[in-house]
Phi, psi and omega in degrees: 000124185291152153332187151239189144202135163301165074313127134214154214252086197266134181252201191282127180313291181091005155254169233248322171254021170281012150121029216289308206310304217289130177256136168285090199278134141301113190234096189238100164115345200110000192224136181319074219257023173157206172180159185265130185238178187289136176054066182224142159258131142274101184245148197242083171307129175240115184307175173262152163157212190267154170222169170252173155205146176213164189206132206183130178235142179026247141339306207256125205220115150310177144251194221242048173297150194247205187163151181258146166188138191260188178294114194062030184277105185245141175295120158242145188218132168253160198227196109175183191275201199285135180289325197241153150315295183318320182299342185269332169292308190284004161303301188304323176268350210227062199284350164257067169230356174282339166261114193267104193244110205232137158291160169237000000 
Protein backbone atom coordinates (compact mmCIF):
# COMPACT_ATOMS: atom_id res chain seq x y z
CA UNK A 1 0.00 0.00 0.00
CA UNK A 2 1.34 3.17 -1.30
CA UNK A 3 2.04 6.98 0.56
CA UNK A 4 -0.30 9.64 -0.26
CA UNK A 5 0.52 12.86 -0.94
CA UNK A 6 -0.46 16.19 0.10
CA UNK A 7 0.30 19.24 -2.27
CA UNK A 8 0.29 23.14 -1.70
CA UNK A 9 0.20 25.69 -3.42
CA UNK A 10 0.74 29.13 -1.79
CA UNK A 11 -0.13 31.69 -4.29
CA UNK A 12 0.50 35.62 -4.20
CA UNK A 13 -1.69 37.85 -1.73
CA UNK A 14 -1.47 41.09 -2.60
CA UNK A 15 -0.65 42.98 0.29
CA UNK A 16 2.55 44.07 0.40
CA UNK A 17 2.63 43.76 4.41
CA UNK A 18 0.83 40.41 4.68
CA UNK A 19 3.75 38.07 5.91
CA UNK A 20 4.89 37.51 1.97
CA UNK A 21 8.62 37.44 3.83
CA UNK A 22 7.33 34.88 6.50
CA UNK A 23 7.84 30.97 5.42
CA UNK A 24 4.94 28.93 6.79
CA UNK A 25 5.39 25.27 9.05
CA UNK A 26 3.20 22.93 7.94
CA UNK A 27 1.48 20.98 10.11
CA UNK A 28 -0.38 17.69 9.79
CA UNK A 29 -1.62 15.94 12.29
CA UNK A 30 -0.01 18.00 15.26
CA UNK A 31 3.26 17.29 14.13
CA UNK A 32 5.44 19.75 11.78
CA UNK A 33 5.84 18.06 8.51
CA UNK A 34 8.04 20.92 6.39
CA UNK A 35 7.18 24.31 5.56
CA UNK A 36 6.25 26.88 2.55
CA UNK A 37 7.67 30.18 1.49
CA UNK A 38 5.83 32.87 -0.64
CA UNK A 39 4.55 31.69 -4.18
CA UNK A 40 6.19 27.83 -3.51
CA UNK A 41 4.44 24.72 -4.49
CA UNK A 42 5.02 21.90 -1.99
CA UNK A 43 4.31 18.09 -1.53
CA UNK A 44 4.04 16.42 1.27
CA UNK A 45 3.93 12.07 1.99
CA UNK A 46 1.21 11.27 3.73
CA UNK A 47 0.00 7.75 5.21
CA UNK A 48 -3.68 7.25 3.91
CA UNK A 49 -6.93 7.99 6.43
CA UNK A 50 -7.86 11.14 7.95
CA UNK A 51 -5.59 14.32 8.70
CA UNK A 52 -5.73 17.62 9.97
CA UNK A 53 -3.66 20.94 8.58
CA UNK A 54 -2.71 24.13 9.61
CA UNK A 55 -0.44 26.00 8.27
CA UNK A 56 1.27 29.03 10.43
CA UNK A 57 4.19 31.20 11.93
CA UNK A 58 3.80 32.40 14.99
CA UNK A 59 0.80 34.60 15.48
CA UNK A 60 -0.22 34.18 11.94
CA UNK A 61 -1.98 31.34 11.55
CA UNK A 62 -4.53 29.20 9.32
CA UNK A 63 -7.58 27.24 10.32
CA UNK A 64 -7.57 23.45 10.81
CA UNK A 65 -9.43 21.86 7.95
CA UNK A 66 -9.32 17.89 8.00
CA UNK A 67 -9.11 15.29 5.06
CA UNK A 68 -9.36 12.02 3.76
CA UNK A 69 -6.82 10.38 1.45
CA UNK A 70 -6.13 7.35 0.13
CA UNK A 71 -3.04 5.49 -1.12
CA UNK A 72 -1.22 6.92 -3.88
CA UNK A 73 -4.04 9.90 -3.94
CA UNK A 74 -3.04 13.15 -4.08
CA UNK A 75 -4.73 16.07 -2.15
CA UNK A 76 -4.49 19.88 -3.20
CA UNK A 77 -4.71 23.12 -1.35
CA UNK A 78 -3.99 26.79 -2.00
CA UNK A 79 -3.18 28.91 0.46
CA UNK A 80 -1.84 32.68 1.06
CA UNK A 81 -2.15 35.39 3.55
CA UNK A 82 -4.78 38.39 4.19
CA UNK A 83 -5.44 40.01 0.35
CA UNK A 84 -7.70 43.28 2.19
CA UNK A 85 -6.88 45.33 5.24
CA UNK A 86 -10.07 44.38 7.05
CA UNK A 87 -8.64 40.98 6.98
CA UNK A 88 -5.59 41.98 8.79
CA UNK A 89 -7.56 43.57 11.79
CA UNK A 90 -9.80 40.77 12.01
CA UNK A 91 -6.59 38.55 12.23
CA UNK A 92 -5.49 40.43 15.21
CA UNK A 93 -8.63 39.26 17.44
CA UNK A 94 -9.29 36.06 15.28
CA UNK A 95 -5.63 34.86 14.61
CA UNK A 96 -6.65 32.08 12.07
CA UNK A 97 -8.31 34.23 9.51
CA UNK A 98 -4.77 35.37 8.64
CA UNK A 99 -3.86 32.50 6.64
CA UNK A 100 -6.46 31.40 3.87
CA UNK A 101 -6.09 27.80 3.52
CA UNK A 102 -8.92 26.27 0.52
CA UNK A 103 -8.79 22.35 -0.64
CA UNK A 104 -8.62 23.15 -4.39
Amino acid sequence: MGEATLRLRRIWSGVAIGGQGETWNITIDGIVAGTIAHQETVEVSVPPGHHTLRLGAGRHVSPQPSFDVSADEVVEFHCHGPRFWPQMVAALIKPDLWITLRRS
